[in-house]
Structure formats: C-alpha cells, structure tokens
C-alpha positions in Angstrom: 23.0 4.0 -1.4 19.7 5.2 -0.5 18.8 6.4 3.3 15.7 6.7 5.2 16.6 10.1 7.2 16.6 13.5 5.6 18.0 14.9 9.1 21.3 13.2 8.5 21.8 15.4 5.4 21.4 18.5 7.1 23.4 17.6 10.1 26.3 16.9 7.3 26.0 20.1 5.9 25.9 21.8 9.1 29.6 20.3 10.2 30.8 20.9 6.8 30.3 24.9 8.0 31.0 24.6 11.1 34.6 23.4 10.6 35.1 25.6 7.4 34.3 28.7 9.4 36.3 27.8 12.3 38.7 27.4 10.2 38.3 30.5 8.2 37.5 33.5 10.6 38.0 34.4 13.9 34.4 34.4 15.1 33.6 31.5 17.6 30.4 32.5 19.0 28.8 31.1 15.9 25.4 28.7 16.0 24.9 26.3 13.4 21.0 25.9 13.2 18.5 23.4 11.1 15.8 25.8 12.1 14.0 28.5 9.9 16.1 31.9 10.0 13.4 33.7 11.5 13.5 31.2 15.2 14.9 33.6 17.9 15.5 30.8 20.6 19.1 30.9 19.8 21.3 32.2 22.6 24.3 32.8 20.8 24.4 36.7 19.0 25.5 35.2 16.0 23.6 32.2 13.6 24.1 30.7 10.9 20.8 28.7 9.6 20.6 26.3 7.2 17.2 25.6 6.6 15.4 23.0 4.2 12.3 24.4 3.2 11.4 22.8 0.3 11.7 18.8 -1.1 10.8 17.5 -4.5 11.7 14.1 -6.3 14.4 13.9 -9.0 12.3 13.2 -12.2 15.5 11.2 -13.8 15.1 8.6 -11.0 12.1 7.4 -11.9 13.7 4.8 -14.4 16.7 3.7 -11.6 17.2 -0.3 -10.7 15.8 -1.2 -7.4 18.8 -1.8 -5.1 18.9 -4.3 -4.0 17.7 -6.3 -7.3 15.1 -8.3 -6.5 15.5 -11.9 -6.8 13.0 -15.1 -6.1 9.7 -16.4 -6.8 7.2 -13.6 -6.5 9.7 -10.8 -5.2 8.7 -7.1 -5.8 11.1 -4.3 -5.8 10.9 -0.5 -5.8 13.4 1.7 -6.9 14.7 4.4 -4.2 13.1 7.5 -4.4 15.6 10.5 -5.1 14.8 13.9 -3.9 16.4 17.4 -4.6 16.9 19.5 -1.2 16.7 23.3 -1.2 17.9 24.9 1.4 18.0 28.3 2.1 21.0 29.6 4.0 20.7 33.1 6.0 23.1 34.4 8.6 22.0 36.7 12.0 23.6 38.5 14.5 22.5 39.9 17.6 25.6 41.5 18.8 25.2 45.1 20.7 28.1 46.6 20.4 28.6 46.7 16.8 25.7 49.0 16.2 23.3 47.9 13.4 25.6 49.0 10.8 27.7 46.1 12.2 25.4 44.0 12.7 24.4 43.8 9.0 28.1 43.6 8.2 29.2 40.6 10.3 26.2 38.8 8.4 27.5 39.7 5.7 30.9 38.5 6.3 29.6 34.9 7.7 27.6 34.7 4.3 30.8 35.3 2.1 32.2 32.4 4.6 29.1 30.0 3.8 29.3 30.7 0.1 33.2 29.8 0.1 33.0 26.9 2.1 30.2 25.3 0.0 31.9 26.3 -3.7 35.0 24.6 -2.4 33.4 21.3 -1.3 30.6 20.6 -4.2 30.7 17.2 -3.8 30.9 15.2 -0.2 31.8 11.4 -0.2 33.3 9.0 1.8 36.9 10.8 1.5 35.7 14.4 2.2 37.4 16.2 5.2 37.9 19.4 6.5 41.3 20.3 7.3 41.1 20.9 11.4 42.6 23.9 12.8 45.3 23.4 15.3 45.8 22.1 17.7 43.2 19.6 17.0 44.9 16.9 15.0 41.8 15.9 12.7 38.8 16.2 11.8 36.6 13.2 10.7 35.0 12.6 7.0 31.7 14.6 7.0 29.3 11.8 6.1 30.8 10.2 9.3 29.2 13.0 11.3 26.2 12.4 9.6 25.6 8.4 9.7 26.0 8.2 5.8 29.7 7.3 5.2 30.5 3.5 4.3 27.3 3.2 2.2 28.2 4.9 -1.5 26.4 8.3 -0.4 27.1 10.9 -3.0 26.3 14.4 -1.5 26.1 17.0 -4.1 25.7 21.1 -3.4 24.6 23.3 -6.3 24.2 27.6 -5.7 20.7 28.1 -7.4 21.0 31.1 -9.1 17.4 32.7 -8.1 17.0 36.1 -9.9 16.1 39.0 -7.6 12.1 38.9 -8.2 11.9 35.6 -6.9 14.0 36.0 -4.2 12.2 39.2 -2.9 8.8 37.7 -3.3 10.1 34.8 -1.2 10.8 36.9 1.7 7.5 39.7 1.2 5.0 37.7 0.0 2.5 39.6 2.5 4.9 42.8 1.4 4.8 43.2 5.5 9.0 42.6 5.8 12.1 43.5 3.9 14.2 41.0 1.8 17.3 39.5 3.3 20.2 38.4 1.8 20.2 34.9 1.4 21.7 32.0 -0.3 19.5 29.5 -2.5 21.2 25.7 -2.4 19.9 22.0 -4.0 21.1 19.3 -2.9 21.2 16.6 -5.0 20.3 13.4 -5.5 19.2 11.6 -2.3 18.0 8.3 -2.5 15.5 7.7 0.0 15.0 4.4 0.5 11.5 2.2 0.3 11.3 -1.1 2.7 11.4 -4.2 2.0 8.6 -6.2 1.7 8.0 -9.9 3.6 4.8 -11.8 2.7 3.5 -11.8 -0.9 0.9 -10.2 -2.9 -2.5 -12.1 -2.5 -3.5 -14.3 -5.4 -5.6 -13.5 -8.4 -8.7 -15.2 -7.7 -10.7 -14.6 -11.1 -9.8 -12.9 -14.5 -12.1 -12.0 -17.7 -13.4 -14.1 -20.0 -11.9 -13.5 -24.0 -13.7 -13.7 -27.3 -13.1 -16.1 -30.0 -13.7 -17.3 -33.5 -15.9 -20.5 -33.4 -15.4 -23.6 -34.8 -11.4 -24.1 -33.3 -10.5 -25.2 -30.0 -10.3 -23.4 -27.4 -9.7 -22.7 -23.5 -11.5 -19.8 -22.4 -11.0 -20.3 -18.7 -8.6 -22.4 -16.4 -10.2 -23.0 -12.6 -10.2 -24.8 -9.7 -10.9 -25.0 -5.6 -9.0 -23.4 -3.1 -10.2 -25.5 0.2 -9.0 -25.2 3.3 -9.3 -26.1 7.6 -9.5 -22.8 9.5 -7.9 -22.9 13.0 -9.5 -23.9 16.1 -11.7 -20.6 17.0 -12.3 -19.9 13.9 -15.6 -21.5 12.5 -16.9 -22.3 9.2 -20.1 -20.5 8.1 -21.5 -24.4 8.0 -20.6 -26.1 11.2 -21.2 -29.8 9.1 -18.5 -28.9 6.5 -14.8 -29.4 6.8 -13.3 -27.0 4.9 -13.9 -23.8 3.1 -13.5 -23.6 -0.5 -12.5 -20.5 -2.1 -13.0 -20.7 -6.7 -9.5 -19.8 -8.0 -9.5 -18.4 -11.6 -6.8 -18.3 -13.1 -6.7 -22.0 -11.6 -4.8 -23.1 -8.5 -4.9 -27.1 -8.5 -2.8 -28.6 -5.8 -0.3 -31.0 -6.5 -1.0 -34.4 -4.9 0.4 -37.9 -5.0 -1.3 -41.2 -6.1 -3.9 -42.7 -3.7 -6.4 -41.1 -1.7 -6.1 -37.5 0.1 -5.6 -38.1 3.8 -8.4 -36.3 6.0 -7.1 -33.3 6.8 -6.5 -32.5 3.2 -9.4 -31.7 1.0 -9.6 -34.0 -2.4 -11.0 -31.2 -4.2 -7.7 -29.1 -4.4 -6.4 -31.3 -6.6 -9.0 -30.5 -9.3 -8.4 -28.9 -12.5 -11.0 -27.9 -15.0 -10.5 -26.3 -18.4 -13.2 -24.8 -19.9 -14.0 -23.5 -23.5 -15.5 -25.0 -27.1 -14.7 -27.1 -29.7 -12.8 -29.8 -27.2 -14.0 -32.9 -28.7 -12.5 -34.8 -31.5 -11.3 -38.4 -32.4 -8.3 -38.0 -30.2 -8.1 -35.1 -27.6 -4.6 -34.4 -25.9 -4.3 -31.9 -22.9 -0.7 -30.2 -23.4 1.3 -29.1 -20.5 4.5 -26.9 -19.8 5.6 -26.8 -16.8 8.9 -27.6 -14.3 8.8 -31.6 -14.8 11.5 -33.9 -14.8 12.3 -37.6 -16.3 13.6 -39.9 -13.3 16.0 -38.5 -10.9 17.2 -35.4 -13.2 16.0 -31.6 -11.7 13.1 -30.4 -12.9 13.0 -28.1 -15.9 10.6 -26.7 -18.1 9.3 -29.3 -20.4 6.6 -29.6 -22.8 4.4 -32.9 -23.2 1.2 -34.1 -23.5 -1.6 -36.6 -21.7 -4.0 -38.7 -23.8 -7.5 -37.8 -22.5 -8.6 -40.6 -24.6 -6.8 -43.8 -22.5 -7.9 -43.1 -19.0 -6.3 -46.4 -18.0 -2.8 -44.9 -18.4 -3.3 -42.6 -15.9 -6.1 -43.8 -13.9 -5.2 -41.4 -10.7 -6.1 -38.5 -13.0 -9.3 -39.2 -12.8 -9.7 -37.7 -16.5 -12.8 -36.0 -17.4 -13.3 -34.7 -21.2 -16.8 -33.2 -22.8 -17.2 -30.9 -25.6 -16.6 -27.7 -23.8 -14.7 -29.0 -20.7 -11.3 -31.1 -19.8 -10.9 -32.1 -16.1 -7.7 -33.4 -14.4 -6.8 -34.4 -11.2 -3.1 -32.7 -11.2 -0.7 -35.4 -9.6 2.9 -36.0 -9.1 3.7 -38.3 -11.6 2.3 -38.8 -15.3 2.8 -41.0 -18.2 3.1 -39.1 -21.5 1.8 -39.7 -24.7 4.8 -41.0 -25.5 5.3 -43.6 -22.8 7.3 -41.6 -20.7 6.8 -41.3 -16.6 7.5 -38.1 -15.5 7.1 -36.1 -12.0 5.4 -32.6 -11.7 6.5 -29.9 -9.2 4.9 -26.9 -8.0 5.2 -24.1 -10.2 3.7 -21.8 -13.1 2.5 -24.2 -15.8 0.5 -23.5 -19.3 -2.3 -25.3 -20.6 -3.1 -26.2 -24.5 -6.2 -28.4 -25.7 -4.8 -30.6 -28.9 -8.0 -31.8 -31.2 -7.1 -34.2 -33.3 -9.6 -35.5 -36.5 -8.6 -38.7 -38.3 -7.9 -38.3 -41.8 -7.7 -42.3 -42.8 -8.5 -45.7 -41.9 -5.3 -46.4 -42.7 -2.8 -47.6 -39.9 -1.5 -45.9 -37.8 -4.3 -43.6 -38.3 -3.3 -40.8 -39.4 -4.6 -37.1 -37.5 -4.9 -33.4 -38.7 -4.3 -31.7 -35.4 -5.6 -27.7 -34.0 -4.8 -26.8 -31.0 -6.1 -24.0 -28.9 -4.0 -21.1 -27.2 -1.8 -21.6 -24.0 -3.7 -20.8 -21.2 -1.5 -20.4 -17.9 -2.3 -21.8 -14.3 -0.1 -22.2 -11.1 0.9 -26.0 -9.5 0.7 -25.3 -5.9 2.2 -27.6 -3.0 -0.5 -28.8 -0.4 0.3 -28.1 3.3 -1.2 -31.8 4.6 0.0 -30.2 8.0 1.8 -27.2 10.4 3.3 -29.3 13.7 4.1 -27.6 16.6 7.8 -29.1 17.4 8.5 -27.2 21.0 11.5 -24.8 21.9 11.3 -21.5 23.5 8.8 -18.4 22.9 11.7 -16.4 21.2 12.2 -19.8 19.0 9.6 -21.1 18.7 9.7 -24.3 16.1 7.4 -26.1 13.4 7.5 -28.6 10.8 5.3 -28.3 7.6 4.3 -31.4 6.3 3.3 -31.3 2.5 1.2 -33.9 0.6 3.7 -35.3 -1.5 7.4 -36.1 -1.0 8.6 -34.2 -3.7 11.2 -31.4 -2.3 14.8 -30.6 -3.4 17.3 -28.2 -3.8 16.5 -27.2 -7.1 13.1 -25.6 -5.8 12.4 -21.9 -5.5 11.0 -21.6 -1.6 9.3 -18.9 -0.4 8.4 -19.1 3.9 6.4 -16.4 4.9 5.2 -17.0 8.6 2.9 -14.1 10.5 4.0 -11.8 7.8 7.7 -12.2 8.6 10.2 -14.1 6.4 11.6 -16.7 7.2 15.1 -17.3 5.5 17.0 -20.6 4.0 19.7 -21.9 6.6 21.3 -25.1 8.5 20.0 -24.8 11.7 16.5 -24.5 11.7 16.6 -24.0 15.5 16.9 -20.6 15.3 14.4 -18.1 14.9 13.8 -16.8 11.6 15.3 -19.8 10.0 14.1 -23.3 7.9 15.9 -26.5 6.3 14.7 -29.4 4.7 14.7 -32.9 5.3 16.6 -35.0 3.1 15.5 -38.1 4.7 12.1 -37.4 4.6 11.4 -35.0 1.5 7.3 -33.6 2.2 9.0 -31.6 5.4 10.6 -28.2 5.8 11.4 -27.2 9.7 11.3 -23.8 10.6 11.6 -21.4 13.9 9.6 -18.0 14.8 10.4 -15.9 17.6 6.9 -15.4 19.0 7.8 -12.8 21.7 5.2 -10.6 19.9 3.2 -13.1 18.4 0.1 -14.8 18.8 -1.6 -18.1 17.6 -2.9 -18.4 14.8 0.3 -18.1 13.2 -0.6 -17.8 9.3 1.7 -19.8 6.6 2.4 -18.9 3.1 4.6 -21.3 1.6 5.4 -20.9 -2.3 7.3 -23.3 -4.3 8.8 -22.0 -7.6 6.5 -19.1 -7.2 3.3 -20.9 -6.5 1.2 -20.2 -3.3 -0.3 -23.2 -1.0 -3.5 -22.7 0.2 -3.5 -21.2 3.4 -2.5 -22.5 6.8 -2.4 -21.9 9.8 0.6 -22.8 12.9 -1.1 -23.1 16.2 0.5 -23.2 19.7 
C-alpha cells in the first residue's frame, strides 16, 4: 500500500533497533537518531544514527497498476511511485572513562549489534515483533510504531555491499577527515503514493485537420458551439449578448429535446456541423454510434442512420446538407432510416457520411453506397439551470436542472462542484453528496459544504463521460 511519509519508515527502523539492542546488550544509555552521524546535539555518550541520505525511484515500478484502479467516465490514475532508501548507519560514543581506545570499541560493538538485528529481520510486515525483554510483557508490531501496519506495507532491508574505495571517498571527499566504519542499507520498495484527483481534465477544443484522397467522402472536421451565461459579476466582453460562445473541435453539440430552447439556454449548443468533400449524392445518410436506446430498454451502443434527404421525418433536426458540409441539430429522440424512434443520451458518439449513387431506374432504386471514415464527437447534457435550494453553509444545497428529461440509472455521472467531488448517495442533504429524481428525470440534487467556499461555485457535470458546458451555482 503506498504511503505519503518517508519519516514513518525511519521511525520503523529506528524501534526495530532500539528493541533489538535492548534486548541484546547491556548498554541502556543508547540514542536512536534520524539525524546525520556527524550532529553533536545528542546528550547521551552513546548514538546510534540511522541516517537516510540518499532516495531514488525503483525503475521496475514504472509499469505497476494504479491502486486504486481507476474507474468512471473520464478518471485518470497514476501508479504509486516506489523509491529505494539508503541509509547509512554509524554508531558514536562519547563516553570518558573508557579512553579512546574504548571508545572506538563500544562503537564497534553497537555496530556488530545493528548489523545482527537487521540480518535477522529482512523483511517487516504486519506480523513482525520484537521479542520484549522482561519484565515488559510485549512489544507491539514495528509497522504499528510507525503508522504503516493494517495497510499491506512490505518493508524490505538489504546490506549494500559498498567496496572499500567507495566507502572511503564517501567519508573524504575533501580528503580533510578519516573514514568511519559504517554500514550501507536500501530499503526497498516504498510506494509513495500520488493524490487523487477531483475535477476533470479540460476539454479539447480543436484538433488538426487530415489529408485525403479526393473523389470519396469524407469528414475532415466535426464542430460545434460551446455557449454559455456567465454569473452575475462577471460580464461579457459585449454587454448586448447573452452568452459567450466558445468553437469546440472535436465537436461538443448539446443534447436537447423537441421544441424551442428555453431562454436561459442558448439554441446554438445544439448545433452540429460536419465538414469535409465529396458529401453530396442521390441519397446522403449521416451514420451515428452512440449510447441510444429503442423505447424504455437502457441505452447501449447502437449503430444507425438518418436520412438527410427527408427532412420531414425529423423536422426538429433542422437538417442542413451541401457538398462539403452536413448540419444537425442533435436531439433526444430520432427516427431512423428504418422507421425506428429511438432516444440519444449523452455520451461519446462517432460520425460517418453514407453517399449513395443510384445505379437503376428500376424500383426500389437500387444504390452503390461509400462512406467516409468515423469521425468521433461527444453528446453533452445541457445545464438549463443550477437552483439554490437553502440549508446551512456547511450544507449547502442545489438542484441542477438539465434540458431534457432523460436521466437514469444506467448513466455514467460525474459531479464535480468548486473542484471537489461530489459522490452518488440517498440523501442528498448532506454535504458532498447528490441523487436523482425519479419523478422528475432533468434533476440531480446535490449539497456542498461552503465553509471555505465562495460564490460563484463552478459545475462540471459529465454524463457517460461527456462534459456540459460550464455553469455556475450562485448563493
């Protein structure tokens, strides 16, 4: 399991000595110190130091599975980093009456000590423990003392075997001291864990344009507006307009019902326009992929095609078709070219023109058929509205209303308010949590502690991994 303090390793290693040696000698005016051998703050004549002095990642854990796995629309994870500790472990006494002679050998001895206590405990987990000496009944596991135990942490401590030039140049590099002796340890391999991240990655707004052979079909480009009302303080560049629009390519059309767009919504979201050559034909079909579904079944991804041709069918399309360009207005429900009503949900979709040329006057008339290649675009759910509902400042609660009554379990939801998360849940009441409405299926009610939070509040709502355009909650 990874951790986020180095500290907690050292203090480990630290008790793991401490209780070996009391168990093991006789001397109990030992110091067991995280600082660098040469600190002479220590008031006890005799130290032990255990000192990390170097840290350097694991190149094997490059490749390891973020933990945990990542799941959702739009989630990113990292994998932990893992580090080798070195340590380097000296031993100094300052005792007086020993002479110097003795003092050389008592460091010596507590050295031989380290060395023992360390070979016989590679490896700490959870179930390492030092015996205690008596009369003290026990001691506890060494990861306990540390903060680690209970969490899958693997400790493990390796004697580097550093040759004598490397060890002398380590302590005479300005050839100003003598070498001491010393003991060279890695630890291995700790996980040092990344944080998790709330919000999402901010859309791709444009991409580059491709080459192609002439003379077929094709989509060269997929775009659309982002508009959207900024909060009260907050003014448009043009004081006359409504809304600021924002090009989105890769497009971003908005998913809205039949009728007309109420007026806090703009119409333009709605838009999508296909652009490329060779779009014109006796029959022209635009074919779709996307999560769809046939009357009340839950949407899945489905395959099927509009004819560009019979604008009547779907007249709320508002279906626009030229030589070089297809234009849709992206709704919640379509009839096929099959007959078939269907309803659209938010989510990642893909794009195909199908140019059809008659071959006979025969009937039916019969087509030869090219289509272009898929081209992909996101059907994103339209924020009509964020309503302040009342409640405390450390629960603060909201309703989003969405343009379209078209939520259900099946969908993918993604809440990210102010940068903070806010998680699936049945009370929606309490802070950090939202529910939907079953009775009244274009809401989703939420609550945000705003003890450190101020209006504005930002919303970034994502449906089956497509983003809204942005909103704001104001109080």
């Amino acid at each position: 399991m990874a951790l986020t303090d180095l500290s907690r390793v050292t203090v480990t290693l630290l008790t793991l000595l401490e209780q070996a040696l009391a168990r093991d000698t006789n001397v109990s005016t030992i110091e067991f110190s995280a600082a660098p051998p040469d600190d002479t703050s220590s008031t006890m004549p005799n130290v032990v130091s255990v000192y990390l002095f170097h840290v350097m990642e694991d190149p094997h854990g490059r490749n390891w599975t973020p933990t945990p796995v990542p799941t959702g629309p739009g989630a990113i994870g990292q994998t932990p980093l893992g580090l080798v500790l070195h340590y380097l472990v000296t031993a100094t006494s300052s005792v007086t009456d020993e002479g110097a002679s003795g003092r050389t050998l008592i460091e010596q001895r507590l050295l031989g000590y380290v060395a023992r206590a360390f070979h016989e405990v590679p490896v700490i987990d959870d179930d390492t423990t030092i015996p205690a000496v008596p009369p003290a009944l026990s001691n506890p596991p060494l990861l306990e003392t540390g903060n680690l135990r209970g969490a899958d942490n693997r400790i493990q401590i390796l004697l580097r075997p550093v040759g004598l030039d490397e060890a002398v140049n380590f302590w005479s590099a300005e050839q100003d001291r003598l070498t001491r002796v010393s003991l060279f340890y890695e630890v291995r391999v700790m996980l040092l864990e990344t944080p998790e991240r709330e919000g999402s990655a901010p859309p791709v707004l444009s991409v580059a344009e491709f080459v192609s052979v002439g003379g077929r079909p094709t989509l060269l480009r997929a775009r659309s507006l982002l508009g959207f009302a900024l909060p009260a303080g907050h003014p448009l560049a043009d004081p006359t307009a409504p809304f600021r629009f924002i090009e989105a390519s890769p497009a971003r059309p908005a998913l809205f019902p039949p009728g007309a767009a109420p007026a806090g919504v703009p119409a333009e979201n709605a838009r999508l326009t296909l652009e490329g050559g060779g779009l014109q034909g006796d029959r022209v079909h635009l074919s779709l992929e996307g999560p769809v579904a046939e009357g009340a079944n839950p949407p899945a991804p489905r395959r099927f095609r509009i004819d560009l041709g019979d604008p009547g069918t779907n007249p709320d399309w508002a279906i626009a078709a030229d030589g070089v360009r297809l234009a849709v207005d992206v709704r919640t429900t379509v009839v096929d070219t099959e007959g078939t009503t269907l309803t659209l949900y938010p989510g990642l979709y893909k794009a195909r023109a199908v140019i059809g040329i008659q071959m006979s006057e025969q009937m039916p008339p019969r087509y030869l058929e090219r289509s272009s290649a898929d081209i992909a675009f996101a059907v994103v759910p339209q924020i009509e509205s964020v309503a302040l509902l009342g409640g405390p400042a450390t629960a603060r609660q909201f309703r989003i209303t969405l343009h379209g009554a078209y939520l259900r379990e099946e969908l993918e939801i993604v809440l990210v308010v102010a940068g903070r998360a806010i998680l699936r849940g049945s009370d929606p009441t309490l802070a950090g949590v939202y529910d939907l409405d079953a009775l009244n299926p274009d809401r989703i009610d939420f609550a945000l502690d705003m003890s450190d939070l101020s209006s504005p509040l930002p919303v970034q709502l994502l449906i089956n991994g497509a983003e809204a355009p942005p909103a704001w909650g104001v109080v």
